[in-house]
TILO-100409 format. One record per atom (N, C-alpha, C, O): residue in three letters; x, y, z. Coordinates in steps of 0.02 Angstrom, whole numbers, plus 32768, in hexadecimal, padded with zeros to 4 digits. Example, Ala and Ser with C-alpha at 12.3 -4.5 7.8 and 13.67 -1.06 7.14 Angstrom:
// TILO-100409
ALA82947EE48186ALA82677F1F8186ALA82947F5B8186ALA82C87F5A81A7SER82827F908162SER82AC7FCB8165SER82858002818ASER829E80398192
// end
This chain:
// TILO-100409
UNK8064835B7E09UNK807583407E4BUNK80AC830C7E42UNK80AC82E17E16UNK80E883187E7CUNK810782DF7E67UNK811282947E86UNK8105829E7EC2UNK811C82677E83UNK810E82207EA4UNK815182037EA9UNK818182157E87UNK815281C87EE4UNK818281917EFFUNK8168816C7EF5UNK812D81787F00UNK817481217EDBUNK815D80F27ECBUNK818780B47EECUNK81C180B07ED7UNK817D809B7F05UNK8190804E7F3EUNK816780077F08UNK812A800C7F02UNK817C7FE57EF4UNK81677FCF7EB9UNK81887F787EE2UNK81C07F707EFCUNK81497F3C7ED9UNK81657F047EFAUNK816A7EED7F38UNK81827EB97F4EUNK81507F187F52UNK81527EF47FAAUNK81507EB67FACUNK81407EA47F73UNK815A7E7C7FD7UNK813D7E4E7FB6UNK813B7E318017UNK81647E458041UNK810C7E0B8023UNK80FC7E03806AUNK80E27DC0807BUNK80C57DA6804BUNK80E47D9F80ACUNK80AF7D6180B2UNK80917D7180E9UNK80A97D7F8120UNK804A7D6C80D1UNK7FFD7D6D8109UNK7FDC7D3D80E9UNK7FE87D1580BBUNK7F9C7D51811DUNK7F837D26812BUNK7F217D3F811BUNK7EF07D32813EUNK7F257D6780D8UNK7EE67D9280BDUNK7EB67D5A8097UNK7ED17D29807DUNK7E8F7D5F8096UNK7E577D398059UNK7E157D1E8079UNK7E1E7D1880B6UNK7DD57D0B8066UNK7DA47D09805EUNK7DA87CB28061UNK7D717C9D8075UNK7DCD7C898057UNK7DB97C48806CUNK7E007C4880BAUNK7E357C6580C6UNK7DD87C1B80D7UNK7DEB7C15812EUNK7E377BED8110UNK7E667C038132UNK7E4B7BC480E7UNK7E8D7B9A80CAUNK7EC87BDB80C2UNK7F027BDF80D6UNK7E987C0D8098UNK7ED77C4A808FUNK7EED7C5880D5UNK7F287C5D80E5UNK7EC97C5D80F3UNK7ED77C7A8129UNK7EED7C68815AUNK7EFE7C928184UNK7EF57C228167UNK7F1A7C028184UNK7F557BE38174UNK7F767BC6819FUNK7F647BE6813BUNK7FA97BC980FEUNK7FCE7C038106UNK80097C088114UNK7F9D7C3580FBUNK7FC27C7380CBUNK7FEB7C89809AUNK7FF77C568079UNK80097CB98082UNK80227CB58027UNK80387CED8029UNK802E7D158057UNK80617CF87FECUNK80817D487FD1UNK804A7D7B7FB5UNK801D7D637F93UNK804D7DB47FC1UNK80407DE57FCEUNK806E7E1E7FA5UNK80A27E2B7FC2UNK80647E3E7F6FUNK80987E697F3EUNK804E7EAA7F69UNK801A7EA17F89UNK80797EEE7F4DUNK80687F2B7F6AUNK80927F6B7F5FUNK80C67F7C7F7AUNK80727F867F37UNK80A77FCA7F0BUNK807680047F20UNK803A80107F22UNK80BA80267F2FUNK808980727F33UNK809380B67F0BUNK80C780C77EEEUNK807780C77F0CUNK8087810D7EF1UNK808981487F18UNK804B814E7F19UNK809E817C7F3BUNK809481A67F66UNK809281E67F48UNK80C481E27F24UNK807B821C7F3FUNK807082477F25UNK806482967F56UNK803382A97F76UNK80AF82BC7F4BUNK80B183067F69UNK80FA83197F4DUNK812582F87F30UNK80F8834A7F5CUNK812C83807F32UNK816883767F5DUNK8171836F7F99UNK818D83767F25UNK81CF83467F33UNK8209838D7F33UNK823983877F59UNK820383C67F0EUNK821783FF7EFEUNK824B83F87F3BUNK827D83D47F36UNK823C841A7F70UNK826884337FB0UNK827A83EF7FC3UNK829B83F87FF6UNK827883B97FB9UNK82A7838C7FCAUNK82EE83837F8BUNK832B83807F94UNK82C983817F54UNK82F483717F2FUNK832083C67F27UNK835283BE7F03UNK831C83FF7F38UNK832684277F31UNK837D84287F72UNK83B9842F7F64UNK8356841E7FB9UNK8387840D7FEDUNK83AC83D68004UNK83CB83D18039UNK83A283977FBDUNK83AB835B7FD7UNK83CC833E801FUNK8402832F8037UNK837583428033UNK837183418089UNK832C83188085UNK82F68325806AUNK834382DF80ACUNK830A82AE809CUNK82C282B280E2UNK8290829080ECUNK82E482F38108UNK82AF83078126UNK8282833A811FUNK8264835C8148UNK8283833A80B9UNK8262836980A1UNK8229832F8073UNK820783448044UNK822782FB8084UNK821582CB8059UNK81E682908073UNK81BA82A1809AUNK81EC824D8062UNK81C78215808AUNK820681DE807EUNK822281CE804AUNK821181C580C8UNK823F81A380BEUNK8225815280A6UNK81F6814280CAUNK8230812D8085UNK822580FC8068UNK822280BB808EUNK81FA808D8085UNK826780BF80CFUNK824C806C80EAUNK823880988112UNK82618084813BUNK821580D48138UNK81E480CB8169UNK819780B2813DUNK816B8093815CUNK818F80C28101UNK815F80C480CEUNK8145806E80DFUNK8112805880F7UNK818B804880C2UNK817C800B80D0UNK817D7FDA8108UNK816E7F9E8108UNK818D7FF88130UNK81747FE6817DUNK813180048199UNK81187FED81CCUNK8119802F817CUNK80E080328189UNK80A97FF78161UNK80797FE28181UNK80B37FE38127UNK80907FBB80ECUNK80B37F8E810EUNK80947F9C8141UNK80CB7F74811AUNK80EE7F288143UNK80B97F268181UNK809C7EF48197UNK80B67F568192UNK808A7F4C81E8UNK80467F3C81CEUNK80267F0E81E6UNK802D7F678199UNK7FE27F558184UNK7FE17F1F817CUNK7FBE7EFD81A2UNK800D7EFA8141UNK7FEA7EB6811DUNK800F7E7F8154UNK7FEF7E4A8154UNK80387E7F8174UNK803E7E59819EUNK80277E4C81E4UNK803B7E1981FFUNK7FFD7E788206UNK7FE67E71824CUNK7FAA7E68824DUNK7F927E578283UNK7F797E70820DUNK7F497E6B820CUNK7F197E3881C1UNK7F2A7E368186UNK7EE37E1A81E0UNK7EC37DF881A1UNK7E927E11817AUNK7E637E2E8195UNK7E967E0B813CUNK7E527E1B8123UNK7E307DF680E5UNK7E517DE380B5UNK7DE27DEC80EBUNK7DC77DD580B5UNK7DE47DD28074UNK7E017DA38059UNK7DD47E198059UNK7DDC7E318033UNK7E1E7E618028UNK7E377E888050UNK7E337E537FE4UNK7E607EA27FCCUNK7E5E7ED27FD1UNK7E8C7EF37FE9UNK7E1D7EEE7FB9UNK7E0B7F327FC1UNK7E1F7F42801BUNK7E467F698037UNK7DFD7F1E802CUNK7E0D7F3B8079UNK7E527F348096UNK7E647F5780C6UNK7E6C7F138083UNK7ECB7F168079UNK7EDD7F5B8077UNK7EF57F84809EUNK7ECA7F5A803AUNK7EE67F988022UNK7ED07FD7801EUNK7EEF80017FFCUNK7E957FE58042UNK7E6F8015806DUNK7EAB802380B6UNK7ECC805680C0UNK7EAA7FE780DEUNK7EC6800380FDUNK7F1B800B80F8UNK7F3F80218125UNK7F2C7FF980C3UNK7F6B802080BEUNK7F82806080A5UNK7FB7808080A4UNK7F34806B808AUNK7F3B80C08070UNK7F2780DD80B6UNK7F4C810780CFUNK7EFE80CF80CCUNK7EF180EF8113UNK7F4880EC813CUNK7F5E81148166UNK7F5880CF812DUNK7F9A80CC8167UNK7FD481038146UNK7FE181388161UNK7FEE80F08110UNK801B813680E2UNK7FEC817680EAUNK801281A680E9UNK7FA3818F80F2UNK7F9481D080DAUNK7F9981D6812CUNK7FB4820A8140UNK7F8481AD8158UNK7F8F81C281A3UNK7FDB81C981B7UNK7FE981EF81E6UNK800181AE819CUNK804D81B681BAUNK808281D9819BUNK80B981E581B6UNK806D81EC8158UNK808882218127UNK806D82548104UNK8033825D80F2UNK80AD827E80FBUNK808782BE80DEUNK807E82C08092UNK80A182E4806FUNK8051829A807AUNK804282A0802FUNK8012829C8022UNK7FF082798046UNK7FEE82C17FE3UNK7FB882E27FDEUNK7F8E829A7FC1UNK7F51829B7FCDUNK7FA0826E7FA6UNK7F7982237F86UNK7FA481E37F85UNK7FDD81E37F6EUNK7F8A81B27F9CUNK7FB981777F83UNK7F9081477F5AUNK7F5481427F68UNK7FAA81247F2BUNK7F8C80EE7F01UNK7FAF80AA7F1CUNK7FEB80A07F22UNK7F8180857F27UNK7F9680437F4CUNK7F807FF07F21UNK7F497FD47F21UNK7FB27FDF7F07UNK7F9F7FA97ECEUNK7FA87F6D7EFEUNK7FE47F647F0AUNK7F867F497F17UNK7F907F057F38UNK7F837EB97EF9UNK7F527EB17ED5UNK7FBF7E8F7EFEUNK7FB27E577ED6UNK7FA57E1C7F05UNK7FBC7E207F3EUNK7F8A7DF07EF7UNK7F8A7DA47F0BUNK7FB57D767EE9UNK7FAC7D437F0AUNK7FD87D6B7EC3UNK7FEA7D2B7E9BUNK7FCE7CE27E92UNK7FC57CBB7E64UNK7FC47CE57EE2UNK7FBF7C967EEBUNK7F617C797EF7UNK7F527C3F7F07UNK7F327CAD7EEAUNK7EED7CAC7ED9UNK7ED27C717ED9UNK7EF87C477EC0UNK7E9C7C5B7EEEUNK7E967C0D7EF2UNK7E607C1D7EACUNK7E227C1D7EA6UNK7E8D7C277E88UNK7E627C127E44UNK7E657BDB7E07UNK7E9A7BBD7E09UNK7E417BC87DDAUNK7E4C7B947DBCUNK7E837BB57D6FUNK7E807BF07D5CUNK7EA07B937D59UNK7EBF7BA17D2DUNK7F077BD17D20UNK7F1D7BC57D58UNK7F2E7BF17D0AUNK7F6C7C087D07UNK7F6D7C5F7CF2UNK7F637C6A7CB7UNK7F777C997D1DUNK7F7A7CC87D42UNK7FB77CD77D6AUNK7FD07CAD7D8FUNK7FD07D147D62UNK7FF97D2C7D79UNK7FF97D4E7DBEUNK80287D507DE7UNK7FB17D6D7DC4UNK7F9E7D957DFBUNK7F507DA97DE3UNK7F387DAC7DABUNK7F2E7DB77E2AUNK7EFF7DE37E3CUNK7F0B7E0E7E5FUNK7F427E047E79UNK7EF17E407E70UNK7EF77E7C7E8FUNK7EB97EAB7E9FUNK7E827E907E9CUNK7EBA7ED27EA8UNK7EAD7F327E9DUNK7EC07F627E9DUNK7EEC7F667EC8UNK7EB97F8C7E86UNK7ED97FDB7E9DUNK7EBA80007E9DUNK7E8E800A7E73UNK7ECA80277ED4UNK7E9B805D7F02UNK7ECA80AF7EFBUNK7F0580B57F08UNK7EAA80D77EE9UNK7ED281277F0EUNK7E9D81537F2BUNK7E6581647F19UNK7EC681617F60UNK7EAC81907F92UNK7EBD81BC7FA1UNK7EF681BF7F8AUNK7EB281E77FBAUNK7ECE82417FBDUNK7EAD82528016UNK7E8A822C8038UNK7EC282898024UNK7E94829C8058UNK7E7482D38043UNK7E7482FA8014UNK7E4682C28096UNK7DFE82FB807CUNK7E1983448075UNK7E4F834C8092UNK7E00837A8056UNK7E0883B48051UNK7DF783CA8087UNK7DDB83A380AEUNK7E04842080A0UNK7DF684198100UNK7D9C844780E6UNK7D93846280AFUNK7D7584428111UNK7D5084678113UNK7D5484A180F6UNK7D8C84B980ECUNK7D1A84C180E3UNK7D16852780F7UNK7CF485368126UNK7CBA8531813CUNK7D2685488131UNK7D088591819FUNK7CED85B7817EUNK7CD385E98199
// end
């Protein structure tokens, strides 16, 4: 399978689990991976054989910015929900970082990473 990778987003919201994050708010890093066959695009280089990239990141801009959340995981739940709903690719892997973590001591980042695919269709 082959993949696009958007690597660095970098955003300010307003996500986290103490009420300070969330009212301060902080940077936000976010790389993706997108994953479907690239063949007939790269074949017709015709990028309406493909996924175009800033709609990619205007969609991941709308997630982490219009909305709050506890947690990462759920960040980045719903930004796989948003690429597999608005594009045609068969899985995306969604790495969300924190940097700025209200943790004690010296760290570069926290994060997670999630990949998701869609469901297979039924059998009739």
């Amino acid at each position: 399978m082959d993949k696009i990778f958007i690597e660095g987003m970098a955003f300010f919201a307003r996500h986290g689990v103490l009420a300070a994050e969330r009212e301060v708010g902080q940077r936000f890093l976010v790389d993706l991976a997108l994953y479907l066959d690239l063949s007939a695009a790269g074949a017709a280089d015709d990028l309406t054989r493909t996924v175009d990239y800033l709609e990619v990141y205007r969609q991941v801009e709308k997630v982490v910015c219009s909305q709050s959340f506890h947690l990462l995981e759920a960040l980045a739940e719903a930004i796989a929900a948003a690429v597999l709903g608005a594009f045609s690719v068969s899985r995306v892997d969604v790495r969300v970082r924190k940097p700025g973590a209200p943790l004690p001591g010296h760290f570069e980042a926290v994060g997670v990473e999630i990949s998701r695919g869609r469901e297979p269709c039924p059998e009739q």
